[in-house]
C-alpha positions in Angstrom: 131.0 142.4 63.3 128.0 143.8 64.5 127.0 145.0 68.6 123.5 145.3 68.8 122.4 147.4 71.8 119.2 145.4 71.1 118.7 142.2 68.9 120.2 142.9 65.2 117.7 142.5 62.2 118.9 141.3 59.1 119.1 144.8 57.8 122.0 145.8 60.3 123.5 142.3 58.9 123.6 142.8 55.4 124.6 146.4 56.2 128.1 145.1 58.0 128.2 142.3 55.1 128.5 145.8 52.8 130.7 147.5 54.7 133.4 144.8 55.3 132.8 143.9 51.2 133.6 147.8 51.0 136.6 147.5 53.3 138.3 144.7 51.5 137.8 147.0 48.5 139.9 149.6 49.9 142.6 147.1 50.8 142.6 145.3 47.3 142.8 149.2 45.8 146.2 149.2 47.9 145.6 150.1 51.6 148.2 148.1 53.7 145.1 148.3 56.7 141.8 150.1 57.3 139.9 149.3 60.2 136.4 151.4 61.2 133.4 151.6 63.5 130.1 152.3 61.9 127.0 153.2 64.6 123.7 153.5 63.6 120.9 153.9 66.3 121.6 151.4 68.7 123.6 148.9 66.1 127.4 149.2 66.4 129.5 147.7 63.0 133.4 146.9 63.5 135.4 146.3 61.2 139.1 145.7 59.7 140.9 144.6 56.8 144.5 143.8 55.9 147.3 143.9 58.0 148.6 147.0 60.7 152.5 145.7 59.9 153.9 144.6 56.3 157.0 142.9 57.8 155.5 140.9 60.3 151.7 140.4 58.7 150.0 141.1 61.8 146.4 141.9 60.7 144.8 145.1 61.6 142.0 145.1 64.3 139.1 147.7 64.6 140.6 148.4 68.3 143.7 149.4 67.2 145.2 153.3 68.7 145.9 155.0 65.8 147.6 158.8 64.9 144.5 160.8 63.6 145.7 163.8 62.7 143.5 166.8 62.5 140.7 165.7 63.6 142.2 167.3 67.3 141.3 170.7 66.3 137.9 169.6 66.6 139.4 168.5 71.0 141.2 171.7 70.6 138.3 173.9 69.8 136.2 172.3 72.4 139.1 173.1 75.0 139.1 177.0 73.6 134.7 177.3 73.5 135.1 176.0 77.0 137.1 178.9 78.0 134.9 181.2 75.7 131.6 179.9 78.2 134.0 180.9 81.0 134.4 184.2 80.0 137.9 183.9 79.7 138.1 184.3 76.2 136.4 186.6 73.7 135.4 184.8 70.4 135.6 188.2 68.4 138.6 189.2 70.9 142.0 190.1 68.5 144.6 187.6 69.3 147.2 190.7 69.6 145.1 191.2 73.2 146.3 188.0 74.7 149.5 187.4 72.7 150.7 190.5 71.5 154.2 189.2 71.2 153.5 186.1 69.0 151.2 188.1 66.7 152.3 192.0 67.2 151.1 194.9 65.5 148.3 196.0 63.6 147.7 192.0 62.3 147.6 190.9 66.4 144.4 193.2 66.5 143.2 192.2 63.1 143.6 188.4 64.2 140.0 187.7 66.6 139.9 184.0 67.8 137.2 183.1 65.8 139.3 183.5 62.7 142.1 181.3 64.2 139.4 178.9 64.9 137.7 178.8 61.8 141.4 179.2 59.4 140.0 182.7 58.5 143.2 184.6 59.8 145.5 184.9 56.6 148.2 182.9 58.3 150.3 181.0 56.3 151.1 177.3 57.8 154.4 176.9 59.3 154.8 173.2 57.7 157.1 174.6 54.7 159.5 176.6 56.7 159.8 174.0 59.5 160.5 171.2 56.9 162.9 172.4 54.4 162.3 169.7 51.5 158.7 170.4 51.6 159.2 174.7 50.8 157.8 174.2 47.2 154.3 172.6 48.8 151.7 172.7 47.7 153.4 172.1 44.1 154.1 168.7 44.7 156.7 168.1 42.3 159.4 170.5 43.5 159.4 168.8 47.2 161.1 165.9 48.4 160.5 163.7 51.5 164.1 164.5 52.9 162.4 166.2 56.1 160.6 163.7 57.1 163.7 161.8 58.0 166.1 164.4 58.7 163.0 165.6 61.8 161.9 161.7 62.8 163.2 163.4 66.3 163.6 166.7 66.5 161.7 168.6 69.5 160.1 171.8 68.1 159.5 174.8 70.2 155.8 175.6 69.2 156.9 179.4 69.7 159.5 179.0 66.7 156.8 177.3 64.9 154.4 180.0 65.4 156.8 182.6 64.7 157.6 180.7 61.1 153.8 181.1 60.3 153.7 184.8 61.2 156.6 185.9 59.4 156.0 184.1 56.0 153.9 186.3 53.7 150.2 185.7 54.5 147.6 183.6 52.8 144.8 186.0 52.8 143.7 189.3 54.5 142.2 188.6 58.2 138.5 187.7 57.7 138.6 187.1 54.0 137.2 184.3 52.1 137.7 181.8 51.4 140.0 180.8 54.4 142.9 179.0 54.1 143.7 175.6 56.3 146.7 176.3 58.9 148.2 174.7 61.4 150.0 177.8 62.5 145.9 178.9 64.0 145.5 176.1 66.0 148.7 176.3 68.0 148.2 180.2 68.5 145.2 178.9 70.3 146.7 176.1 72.0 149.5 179.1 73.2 145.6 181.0 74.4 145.0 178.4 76.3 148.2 177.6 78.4 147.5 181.6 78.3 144.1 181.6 80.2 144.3 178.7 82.2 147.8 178.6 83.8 147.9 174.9 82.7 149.6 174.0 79.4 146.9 173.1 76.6 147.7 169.5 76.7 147.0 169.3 80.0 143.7 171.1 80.1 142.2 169.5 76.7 143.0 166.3 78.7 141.3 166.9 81.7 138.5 169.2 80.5 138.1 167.4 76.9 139.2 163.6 76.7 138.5 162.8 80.3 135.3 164.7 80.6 134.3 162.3 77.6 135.1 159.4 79.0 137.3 158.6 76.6 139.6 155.6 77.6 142.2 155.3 74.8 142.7 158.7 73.3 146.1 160.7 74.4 148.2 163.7 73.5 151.3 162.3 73.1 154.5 163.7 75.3 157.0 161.7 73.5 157.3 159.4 69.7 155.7 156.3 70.5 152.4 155.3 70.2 151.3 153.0 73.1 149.4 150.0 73.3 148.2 148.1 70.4 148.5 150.0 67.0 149.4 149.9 63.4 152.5 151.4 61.7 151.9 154.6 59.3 153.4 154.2 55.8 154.2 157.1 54.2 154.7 157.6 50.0 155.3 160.8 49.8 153.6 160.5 46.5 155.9 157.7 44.8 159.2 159.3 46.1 159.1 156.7 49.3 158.9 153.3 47.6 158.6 151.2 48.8 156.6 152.9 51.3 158.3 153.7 55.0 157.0 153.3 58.6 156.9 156.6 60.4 154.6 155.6 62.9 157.7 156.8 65.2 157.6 160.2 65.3 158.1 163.2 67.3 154.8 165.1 67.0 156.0 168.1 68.1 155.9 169.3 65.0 152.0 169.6 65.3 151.4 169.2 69.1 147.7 169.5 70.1 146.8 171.0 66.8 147.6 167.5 64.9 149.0 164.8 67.5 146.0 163.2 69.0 146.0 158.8 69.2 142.6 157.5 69.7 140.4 154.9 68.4 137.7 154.8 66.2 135.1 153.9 69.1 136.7 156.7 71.4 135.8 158.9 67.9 132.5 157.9 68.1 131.7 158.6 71.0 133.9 161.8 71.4 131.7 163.4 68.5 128.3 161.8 69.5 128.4 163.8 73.3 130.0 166.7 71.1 127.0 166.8 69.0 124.5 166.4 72.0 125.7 169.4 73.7 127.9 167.7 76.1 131.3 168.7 75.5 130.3 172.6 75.4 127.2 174.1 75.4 124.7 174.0 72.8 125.5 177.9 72.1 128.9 176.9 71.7 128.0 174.2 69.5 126.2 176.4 67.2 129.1 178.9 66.9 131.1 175.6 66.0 128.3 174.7 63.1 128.6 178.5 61.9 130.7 177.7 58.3 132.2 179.2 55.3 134.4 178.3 52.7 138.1 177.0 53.5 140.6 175.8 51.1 142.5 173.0 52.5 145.9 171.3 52.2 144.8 169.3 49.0 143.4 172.8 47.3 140.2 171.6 47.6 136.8 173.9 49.2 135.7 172.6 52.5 132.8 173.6 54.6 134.6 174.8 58.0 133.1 176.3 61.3 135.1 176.1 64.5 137.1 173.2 64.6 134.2 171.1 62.6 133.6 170.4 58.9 130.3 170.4 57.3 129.8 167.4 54.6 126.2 167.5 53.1 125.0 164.1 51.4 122.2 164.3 49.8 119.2 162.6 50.6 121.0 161.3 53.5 121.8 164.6 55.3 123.9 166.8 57.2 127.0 165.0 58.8 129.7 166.9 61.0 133.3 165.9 61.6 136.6 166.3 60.8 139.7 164.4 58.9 142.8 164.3 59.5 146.6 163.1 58.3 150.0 162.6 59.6 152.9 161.0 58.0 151.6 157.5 57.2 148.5 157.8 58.2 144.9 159.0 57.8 141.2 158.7 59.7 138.1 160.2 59.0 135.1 160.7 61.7 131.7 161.8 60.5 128.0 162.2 62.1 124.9 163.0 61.2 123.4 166.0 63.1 120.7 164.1 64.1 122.9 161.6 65.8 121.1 158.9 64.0 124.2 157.6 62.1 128.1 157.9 63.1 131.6 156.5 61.5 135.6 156.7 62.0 137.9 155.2 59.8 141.6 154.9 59.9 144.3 154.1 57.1 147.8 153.0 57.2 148.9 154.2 54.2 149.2 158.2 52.6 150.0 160.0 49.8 150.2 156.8 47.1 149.7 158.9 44.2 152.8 158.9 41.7 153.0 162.1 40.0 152.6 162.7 36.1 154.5 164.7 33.7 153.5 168.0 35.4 153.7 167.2 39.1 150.2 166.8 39.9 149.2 163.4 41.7 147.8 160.8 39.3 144.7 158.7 40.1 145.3 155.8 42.1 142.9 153.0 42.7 142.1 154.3 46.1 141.0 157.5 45.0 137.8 155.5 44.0 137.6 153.0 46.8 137.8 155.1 50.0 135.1 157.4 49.0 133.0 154.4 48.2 133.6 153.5 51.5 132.7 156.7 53.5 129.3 157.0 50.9 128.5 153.7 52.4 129.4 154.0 56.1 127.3 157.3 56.1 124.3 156.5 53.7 123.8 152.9 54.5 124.0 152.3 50.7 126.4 151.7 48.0 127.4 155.2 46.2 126.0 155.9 42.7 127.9 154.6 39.6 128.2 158.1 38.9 129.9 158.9 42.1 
């Protein structure tokens, strides 16, 4: 549906007729539920399709709270440029200055914050040691989803966690490109904050982060539940879960406020739209944010990474910011054009559907072509080329 600010023209109709069209694509291609908002100027799209349970059928709504992953390093980097503005932290500061235990030695004062920030440090992610099955990962085929179960509940001390990441052989040397996506960086920074404020990092990105945004739906979770309306997260594990199981249930210690965040996709929106318009930090934070190189992420692919923010460039459409995210089941995305002029957040139910080939690599799965579809038309207003 569309929420004009002002009267809708049929432009901004046929535009939501598009992007539900592209949303039932995504479903049809095998997405349990996708819902999404879609702003442009002073038009608001929402939108959902398909169902946020499989047992029960209940349909999924564009209000639904929803696990997004990732995308609270972009919250927790706020939080830590925040603290940078205070003076209480030193972006090109070594890490070994304020945490010399958790990172000792010559790699603490090799380590600055910016690097943590922007997955420059070397560190290895944790994920591998703290989930057995999942040791061989990235090669897919020698994993198995075991872990997932066996740690529905366990309560993980993000000092182990840390220590995990710092004792596995590194990635990279400190500073070296490209970077290489971590968790293990963002809760060292989340430690820097409980550090410099007194106040554990939930606590302050809450106060100083969600609530300065206004943000009425968005949490860091203290325990497995999500609360209030929301879909369950089914995980594949890349055809070794079939049929497909609900983990939206889950201890998220096993990310904290690196990876735990619920919100919707209008608190998204907005979240990034006062991010973006120098309202969250300052715009000389901001730009140290929008300061990227290379980074190789989880799915081995090169991403554009600042500070807690991606960099996606579409052409003849522009520059959008964001950030994705995933946790066990499920997926959102949230990107915005730097001139404001055009924002979208989209959540799925569903991860990892890919069954693998001969090799172990993932095989292409109809969704592969229907989500980017999707995103090409939330942010360009227009269908992606054939080509695409």
């Amino acid at each position: 549906m569309i929420e004009p600010r002002s009267g809708p023209g049929a432009g901004a109709a046929s535009t939501g007729v598009a992007l539900q069209a592209a949303l039932d694509d995504v479903h049809r291609a095998g997405m349990p539920g996708v819902f999404a908002e879609v702003r442009d100027g002073d038009q608001v799209w929402r939108g959902a399709t398909g169902v946020a349970d499989l047992d029960t059928g209940r349909p999924a709504g564009p209000e639904l709270r929803h696990r997004v992953g990732s995308i609270t390093k972009t919250f927790t980097a706020a939080a830590v440029l925040q603290q940078v503005e205070q003076g209480q932290i030193g972006l090109d500061t070594p890490i070994g200055h304020y945490l010399p235990r958790l990172v000792p030695g010559s790699r603490g004062e090799a380590i600055t914050v910016r690097m943590l920030l922007g997955h420059t440090s070397g560190l290895r992610d944790y994920l591998p040691s703290a989930y057995p099955s999942l040791r061989g990962f990235p090669t897919i085929g020698e994993t198995t989803p075991a872990s997932l179960d066996e740690h529905r509940f366990t309560r993980f001390d993000p000092v182990e966690l840390i220590g995990m990441g710092v004792a596995a052989p590194p990635v990279g040397a400190p500073d070296g490109a490209p970077g290489v996506y971590s968790n293990t960086n963002y809760l060292l920074l989340c430690q820097l904050l409980g550090h410099v404020t007194g106040s554990s990092a939930e606590r302050y990105i809450t106060e100083q982060v969600i609530e300065r945004a206004g943000l009425r739906d968005t949490v860091l979770p203290t325990g497995s539940e999500i609360d209030g309306p929301h879909s369950r997260l089914y995980e594949s594990w890349f055809g070794m879960i079939d049929p497909p199981r609900d983990y939206s249930v889950f201890d998220m210690s096993w990310v904290g406020p690196a990876a735990s965040l619920i919100s919707t996709m209008a608190d998204l929106n907005r979240f990034f739209g006062l991010l973006l318009a120098g309202e969250i930090v300052a715009p000389s934070s901001l730009a140290q944010m929008q300061r990227t190189g290379p980074v190789i992420s989880f799915e081995g692919t090169t991403i554009q990474y600042g500070l807690g923010l991606h960099r996606v460039e579409l052409p003849g459409h522009g520059t959008f910011w964001g950030h994705d995210g995933s946790v066990w089941g499920g997926g959102a995305i949230s990107l915005h054009r730097a001139d404001g002029g055009r924002q979208l957040s989209i959540g799925i139910n569903l991860m990892r559907p890919n069954g693998l080939d001969e090799h172990g690599r993932p095989r292409h799965h109809p969704l592969d072509d229907a989500l980017p579809a999707l995103y090409h038309l939330a942010m360009a207003g227009v269908p992606a080329p054939t080509a695409a």
